[in-house]
N, C-alpha and C positions, 0 to 999 in steps of 0.2 A: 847589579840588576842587568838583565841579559834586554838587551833592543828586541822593543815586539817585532819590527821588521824580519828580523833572521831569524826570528820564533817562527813568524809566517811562512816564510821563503822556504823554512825547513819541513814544516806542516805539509807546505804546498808538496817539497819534495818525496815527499815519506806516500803523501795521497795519489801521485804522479805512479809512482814505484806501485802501490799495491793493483792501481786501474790495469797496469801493464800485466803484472801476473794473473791477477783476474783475466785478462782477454787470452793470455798462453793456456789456462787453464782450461778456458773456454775451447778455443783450438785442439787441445790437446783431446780433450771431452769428443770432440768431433770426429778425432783422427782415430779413437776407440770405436766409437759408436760405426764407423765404417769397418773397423776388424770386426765387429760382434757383428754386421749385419754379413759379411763376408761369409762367418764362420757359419750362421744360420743357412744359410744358401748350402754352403758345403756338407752341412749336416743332414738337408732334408737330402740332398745328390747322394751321400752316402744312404741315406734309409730307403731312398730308392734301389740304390743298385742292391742291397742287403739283400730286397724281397726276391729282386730279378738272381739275384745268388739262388735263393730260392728253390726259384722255379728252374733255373739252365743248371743248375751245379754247380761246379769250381773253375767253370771259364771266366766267370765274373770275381772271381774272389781277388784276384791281381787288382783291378781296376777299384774295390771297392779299398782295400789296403791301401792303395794310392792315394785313394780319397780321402783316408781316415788320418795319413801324414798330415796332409795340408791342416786337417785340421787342426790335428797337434801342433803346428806349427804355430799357426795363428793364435792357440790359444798362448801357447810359449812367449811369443811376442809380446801379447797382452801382458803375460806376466812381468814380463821385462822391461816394460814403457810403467806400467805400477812402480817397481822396482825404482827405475829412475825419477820416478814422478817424487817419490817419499827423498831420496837422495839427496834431490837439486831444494824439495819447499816442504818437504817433512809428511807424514803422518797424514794430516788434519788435509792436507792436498789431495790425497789419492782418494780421503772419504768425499773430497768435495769433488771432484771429477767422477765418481762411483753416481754419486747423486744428481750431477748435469748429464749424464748416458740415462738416470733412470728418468729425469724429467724430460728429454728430447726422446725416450719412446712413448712417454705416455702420449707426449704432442702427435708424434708419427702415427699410431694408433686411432 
């Protein structure tokens, strides 16, 4: 028969452990939610300059191309923090970070 004390102290541990990746998780949610709000900004600077392409021609085409890196980039990033999200806590992690970005915009909103 196994002592309920170390039954406890293990419980305790295992609950300790998941509070922690919960709050990483949380963090992490965060540290997204500021690339997708990044990327929105860069997106509407790019549909700006598009129109203004527009209207002056291809002296703006440079500057909007520019624009449209960053964004790829950022989105690239996002892909790659996914990436390691599933890596280091699996699968079930990146849906749960997917779903703290969709619940901290409906709040922003």
């Amino acid at each position: 028969m196994q002592d309920p004390a170390a039954t406890a102290r293990a419980a305790l541990g295992g609950i300790k452990e998941a509070v922690k990746v919960g709050k990483e998780i949380n963090e992490t949610a965060k540290e997204v939610n500021a690339f997708l709000d990044e990327e929105a900004r860069a997106r509407v600077a790019w549909k700006r300059k598009q129109q203004q392409i527009e209207r002056r021609g291809d002296m703006m085409f440079m500057t909007a191309y520019e624009e449209y890196k960053i964004i790829r980039q950022i989105k690239d990033a996002e892909a790659e923090m996914y990436r390691q999200i599933e890596v280091e806590y699996g699968r079930s992690a990146v849906s749960e970070v997917k779903s703290l970005i969709t619940q901290m915009r409906d709040r922003k909103s």
